[in-house]
C-alpha positions as CSV (number, residue, x, y, z in Angstrom):
1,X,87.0,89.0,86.7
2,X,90.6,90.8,86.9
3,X,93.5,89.0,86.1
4,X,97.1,90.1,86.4
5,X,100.2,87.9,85.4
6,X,104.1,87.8,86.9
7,X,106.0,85.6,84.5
8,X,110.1,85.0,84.8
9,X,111.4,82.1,82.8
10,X,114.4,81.6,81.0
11,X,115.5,78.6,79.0
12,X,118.9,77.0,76.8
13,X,120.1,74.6,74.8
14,X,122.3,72.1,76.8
15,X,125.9,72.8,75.4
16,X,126.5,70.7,72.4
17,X,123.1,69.4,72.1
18,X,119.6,69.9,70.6
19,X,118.1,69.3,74.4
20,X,115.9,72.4,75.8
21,X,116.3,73.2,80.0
22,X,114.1,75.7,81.5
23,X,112.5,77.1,84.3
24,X,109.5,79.3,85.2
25,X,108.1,80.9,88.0
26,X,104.9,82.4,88.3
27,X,102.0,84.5,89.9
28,X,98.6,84.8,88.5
29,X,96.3,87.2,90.1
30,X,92.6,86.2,89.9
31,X,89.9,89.3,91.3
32,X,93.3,90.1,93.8
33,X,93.7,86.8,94.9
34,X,97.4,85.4,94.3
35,X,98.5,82.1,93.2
36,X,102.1,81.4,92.2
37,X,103.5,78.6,91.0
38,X,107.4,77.0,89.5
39,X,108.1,74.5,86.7
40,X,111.1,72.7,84.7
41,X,109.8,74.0,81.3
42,X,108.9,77.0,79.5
43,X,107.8,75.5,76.1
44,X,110.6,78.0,74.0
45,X,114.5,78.8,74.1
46,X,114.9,82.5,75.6
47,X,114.4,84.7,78.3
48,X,111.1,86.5,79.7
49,X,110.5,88.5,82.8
50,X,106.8,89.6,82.1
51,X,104.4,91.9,84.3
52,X,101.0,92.3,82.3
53,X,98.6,95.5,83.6
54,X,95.8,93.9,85.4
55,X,93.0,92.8,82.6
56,X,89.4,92.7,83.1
57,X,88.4,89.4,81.2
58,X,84.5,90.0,81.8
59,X,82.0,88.2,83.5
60,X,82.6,84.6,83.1
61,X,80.1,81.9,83.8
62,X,79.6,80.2,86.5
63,X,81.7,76.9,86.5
64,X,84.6,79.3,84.9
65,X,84.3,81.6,87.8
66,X,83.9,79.1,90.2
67,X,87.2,76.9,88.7
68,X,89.0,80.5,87.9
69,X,88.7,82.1,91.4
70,X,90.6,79.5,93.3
71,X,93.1,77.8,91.4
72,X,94.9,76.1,94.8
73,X,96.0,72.9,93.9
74,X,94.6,72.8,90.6
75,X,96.9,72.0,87.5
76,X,96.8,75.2,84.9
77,X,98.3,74.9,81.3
78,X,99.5,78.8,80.6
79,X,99.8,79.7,77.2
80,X,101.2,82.6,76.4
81,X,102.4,84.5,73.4
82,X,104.3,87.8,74.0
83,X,105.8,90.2,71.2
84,X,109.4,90.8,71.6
85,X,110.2,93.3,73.9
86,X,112.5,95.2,76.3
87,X,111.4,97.7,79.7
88,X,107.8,98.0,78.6
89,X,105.3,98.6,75.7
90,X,104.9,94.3,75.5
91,X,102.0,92.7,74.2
92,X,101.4,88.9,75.4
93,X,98.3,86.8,74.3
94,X,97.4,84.5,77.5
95,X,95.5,81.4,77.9
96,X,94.7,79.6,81.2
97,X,93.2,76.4,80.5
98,X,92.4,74.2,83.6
99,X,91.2,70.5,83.0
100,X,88.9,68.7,85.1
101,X,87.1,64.9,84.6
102,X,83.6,64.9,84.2
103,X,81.6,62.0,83.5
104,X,85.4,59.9,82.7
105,X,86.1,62.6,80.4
106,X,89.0,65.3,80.4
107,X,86.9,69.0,80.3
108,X,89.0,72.2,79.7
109,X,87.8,75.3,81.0
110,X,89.7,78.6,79.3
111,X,90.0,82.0,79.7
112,X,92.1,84.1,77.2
113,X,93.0,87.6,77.7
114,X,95.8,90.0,75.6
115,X,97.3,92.2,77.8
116,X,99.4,95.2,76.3
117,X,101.6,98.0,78.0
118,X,103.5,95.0,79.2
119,X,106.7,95.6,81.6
120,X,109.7,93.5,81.9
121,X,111.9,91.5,79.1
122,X,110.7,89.1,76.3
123,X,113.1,87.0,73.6
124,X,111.7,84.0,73.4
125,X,112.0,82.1,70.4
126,X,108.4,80.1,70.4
127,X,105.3,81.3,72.2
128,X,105.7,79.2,75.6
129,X,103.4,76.6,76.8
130,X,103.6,76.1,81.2
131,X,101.8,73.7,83.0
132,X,102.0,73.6,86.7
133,X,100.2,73.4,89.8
134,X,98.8,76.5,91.5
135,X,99.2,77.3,95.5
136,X,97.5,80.2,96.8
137,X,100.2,82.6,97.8
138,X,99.8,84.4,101.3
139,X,97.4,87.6,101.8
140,X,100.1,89.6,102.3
141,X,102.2,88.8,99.5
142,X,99.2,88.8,96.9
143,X,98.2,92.4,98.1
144,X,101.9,93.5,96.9
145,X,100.7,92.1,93.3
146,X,97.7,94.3,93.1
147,X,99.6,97.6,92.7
148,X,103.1,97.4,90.5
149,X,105.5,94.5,91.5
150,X,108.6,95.5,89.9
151,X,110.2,99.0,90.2
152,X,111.0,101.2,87.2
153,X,114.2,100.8,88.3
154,X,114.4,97.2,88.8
155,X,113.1,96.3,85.4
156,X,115.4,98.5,84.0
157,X,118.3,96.7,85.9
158,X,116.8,92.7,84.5
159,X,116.4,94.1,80.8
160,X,120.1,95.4,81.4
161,X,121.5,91.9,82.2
162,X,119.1,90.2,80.0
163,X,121.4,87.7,77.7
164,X,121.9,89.1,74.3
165,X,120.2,87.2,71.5
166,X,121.8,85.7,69.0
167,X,121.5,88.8,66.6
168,X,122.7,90.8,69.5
169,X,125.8,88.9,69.2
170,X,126.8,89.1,66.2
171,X,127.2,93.3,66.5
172,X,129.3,93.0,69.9
């Protein structure tokens, strides 16, 4: 199975308090099928816009196969734990666990993949931890994911206007 990722999430402190607010959006590519999904968290303080090379996680078994090659309407915890990074050269360890009863018990299926080369922007200060419901995306818009999804130029332009972090700061 290939598997290709499209993560943008960004997330702060409300002012004068210890209270996280994010948001997410993402697209997960499963053997060129597209799902996307949003949420209100992101897990970590920061910014990411993330675009992982498409990964070939194996053969899976069956029931992972099965469960993995149509996530529509199916709730996915993402974990995912990306170096630091800026324009390209990222690495990010994933995980894509989806849970499922089975006999009155909770079953997690997984997959885990690290994919490097990684394009886009990541200062995050905490690996981040999504959970959201999948929705398969239209054929059209999915077949746009299996190639590059971001321009050269347009990552270029997000790292630009990426806020600075707090080191950054300091030095303007």
């Amino acid at each position: 199975m290939k598997v290709k990722l499209l993560l943008f999430g960004s997330a702060v402190n409300i002012p004068e308090t210890t209270i996280g607010m994010g948001v997410s959006f993402l697209s997960v590519w499963m053997d060129h099928v597209g799902f996307t999904s949003a949420s209100n968290q992101m897990g970590a303080l920061g910014y990411i816009f993330l675009e992982t090379q498409e990964v070939d996680v194996g053969d899976l078994d069956d029931e992972r196969q099965q469960i993995f090659s149509n996530l529509h309407g199916r709730t996915v915890t993402f974990d995912i734990k990306p170096t630091l990074f800026v324009k390209d050269g990222g690495i990010a360890r994933i995980a894509m666990t989806a849970s499922m009863q089975s006999g009155g018990n909770t079953v997690d299926k997984k997959i885990e993949f690290v994919a490097e080369n990684c394009k886009g922007v990541s200062v995050t200060s905490n690996a981040l931890n999504i959970v959201c419901e999948m929705l398969q995306m239209d054929n059209t818009v999915a077949e746009l994911g299996a190639d590059q999804i971001v321009s050269d130029e347009d990552v270029a332009s997000i790292a630009d206007a990426a806020p600075p972090s707090d080191g950054d700061e300091a030095n303007a």
